[in-house]
N, C-alpha and C positions, 0 to 999 in steps of 0.2 A: 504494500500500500504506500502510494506517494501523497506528501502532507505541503501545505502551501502557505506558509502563517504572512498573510501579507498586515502589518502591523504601521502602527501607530507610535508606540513604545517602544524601543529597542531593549533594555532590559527586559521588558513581558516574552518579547518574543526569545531573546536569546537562551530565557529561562526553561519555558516551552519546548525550545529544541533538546535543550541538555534532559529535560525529563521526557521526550518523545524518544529520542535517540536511542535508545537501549532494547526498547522492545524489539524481538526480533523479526514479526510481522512488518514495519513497518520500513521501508526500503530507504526511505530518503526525505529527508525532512527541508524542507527550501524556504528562503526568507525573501521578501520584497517589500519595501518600504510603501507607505502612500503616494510616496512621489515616483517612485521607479512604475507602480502597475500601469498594466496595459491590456484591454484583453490579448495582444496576442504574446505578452511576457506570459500572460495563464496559459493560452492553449501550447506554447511550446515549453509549458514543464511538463504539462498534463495531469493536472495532480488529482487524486482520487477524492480526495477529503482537501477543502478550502477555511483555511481557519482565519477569521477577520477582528482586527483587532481596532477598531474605531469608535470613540466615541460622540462625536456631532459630523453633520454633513459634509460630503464628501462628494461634489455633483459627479467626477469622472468614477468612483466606484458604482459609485447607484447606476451608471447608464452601462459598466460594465457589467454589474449583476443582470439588470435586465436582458443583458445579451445573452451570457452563461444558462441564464434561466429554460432558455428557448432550446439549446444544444442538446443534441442526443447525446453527448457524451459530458453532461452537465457533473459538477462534482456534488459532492453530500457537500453543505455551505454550513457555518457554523460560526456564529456571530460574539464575541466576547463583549458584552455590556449592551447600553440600552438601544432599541431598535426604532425611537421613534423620528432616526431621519429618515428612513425605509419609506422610500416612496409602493414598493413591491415589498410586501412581506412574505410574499410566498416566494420569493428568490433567496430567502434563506430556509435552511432544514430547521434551523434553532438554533435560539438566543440562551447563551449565560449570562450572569453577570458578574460586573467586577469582581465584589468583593466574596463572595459565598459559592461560586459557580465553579469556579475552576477543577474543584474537584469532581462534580460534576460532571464536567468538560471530561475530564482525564479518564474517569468510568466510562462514559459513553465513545469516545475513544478506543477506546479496549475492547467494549464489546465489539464495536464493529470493525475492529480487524481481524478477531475472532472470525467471526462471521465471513467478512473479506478473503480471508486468507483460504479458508476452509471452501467457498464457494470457487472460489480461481483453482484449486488444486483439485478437486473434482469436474470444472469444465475444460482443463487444459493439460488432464494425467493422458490425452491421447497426443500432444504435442512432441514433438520432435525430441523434446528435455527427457520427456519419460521412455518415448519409445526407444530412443536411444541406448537407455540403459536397461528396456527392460522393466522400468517399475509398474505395478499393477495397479489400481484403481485401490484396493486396499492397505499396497505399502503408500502409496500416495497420501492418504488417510494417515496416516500415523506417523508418515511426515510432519504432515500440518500439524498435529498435535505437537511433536519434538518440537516446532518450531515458537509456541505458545510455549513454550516451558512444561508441559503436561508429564506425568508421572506415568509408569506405564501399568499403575493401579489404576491410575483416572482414565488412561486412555480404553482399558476395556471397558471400564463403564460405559464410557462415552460409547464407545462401538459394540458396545453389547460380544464382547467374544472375552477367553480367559488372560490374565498377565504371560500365562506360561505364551498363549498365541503372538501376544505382541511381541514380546520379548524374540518369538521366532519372526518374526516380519522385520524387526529390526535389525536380528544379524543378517539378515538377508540384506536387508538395503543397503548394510554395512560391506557387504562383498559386492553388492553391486555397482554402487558406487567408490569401492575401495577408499572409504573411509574408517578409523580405528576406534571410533567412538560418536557418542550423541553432538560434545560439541565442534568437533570438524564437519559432523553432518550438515548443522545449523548454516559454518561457514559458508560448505560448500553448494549448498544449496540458493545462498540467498548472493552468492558471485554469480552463478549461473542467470538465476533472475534479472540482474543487475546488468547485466549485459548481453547475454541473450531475448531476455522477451520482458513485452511491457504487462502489468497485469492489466491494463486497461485498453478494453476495446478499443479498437482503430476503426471501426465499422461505425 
């Protein structure tokens, strides 16, 4: 998942990155000031998730959102603080606010690379990345979990099959991709993304 925090604050945002940056879900964290945006500084990050950090109007954002709004390849928009310059309110997913939200922010976040990560690695386990090596629909699956940090107690839950099974899907993946463990997995996985394929539709 790529994140796009075009900001107002430069401490908010810098902060923002150093606590995005770590999850392994999330691919690439990008910064653009109010005065650098442009729609087309957005459409050539392409970022999945659009995080906005503005507090009073701002006419070239607002005509930017309006634009982004209309796009088939529109991002989840997500507003830090009050929204009542929003000429369009429905060109944002949802508003936090300054001071009680961020956590907020940071939960909803999560979930949805959760989600994110787990949706792209089931529509793109026939892509050239998997077929390549080989991996099946369900070492892909337990990829995604490895890459959330998941246990591989939690990962049976999650897939309804035993520890002993996961456990056998991950030495697999481990030979398949001749990797010696969970965290080179992580590594290796998320170079390949990084430079083989975007997770966001080009259609």
């Amino acid at each position: 998942m790529n994140l796009l925090i075009i900001y107002e604050h430069q401490l908010l945002a810098d902060g923002l990155k150093v606590i995005l940056e770590p999850n392994p879900s999330i691919l690439s964290v990008s910064l653009l000031s109010l005065e650098q945006v442009s729609a087309q500084s957005i459409l050539s990050i392409a970022p999945d998730v659009l995080l906005i950090d503005c507090q009073q109007y701002h006419f070239q954002l607002v005509d930017i959102l309006d634009y982004l709004s209309v796009q088939n390849t529109k991002p989840a928009t997500f507003l830090i603080g009050g929204k009542q310059w929003l000429t369009n309110p429905s060109s944002v997913t949802k508003v936090f606010q300054m001071n009680n939200g961020l956590q907020d922010l940071l939960s909803e976040l999560n979930d949805l690379s959760v989600n994110f990560f787990q949706k792209r690695i089931d529509e793109i386990h026939q892509t050239p990345f998997f077929s390549k090596y080989g991996i099946s629909l369900r070492e892909a699956q337990v990829i995604a979990y490895v890459m959330q940090g998941e246990s591989s107690s939690s990962i049976s839950e999650k897939l309804y099959i035993s520890v002993h099974t996961v456990n056998t899907h991950k030495r697999n993946i481990y030979q398949k991709l001749s990797v010696p463990n969970e965290r080179e997995l992580i590594k290796f996985v998320q170079s390949k993304f990084k430079t083989e394929y975007s997770y966001k539709s080009k259609n």
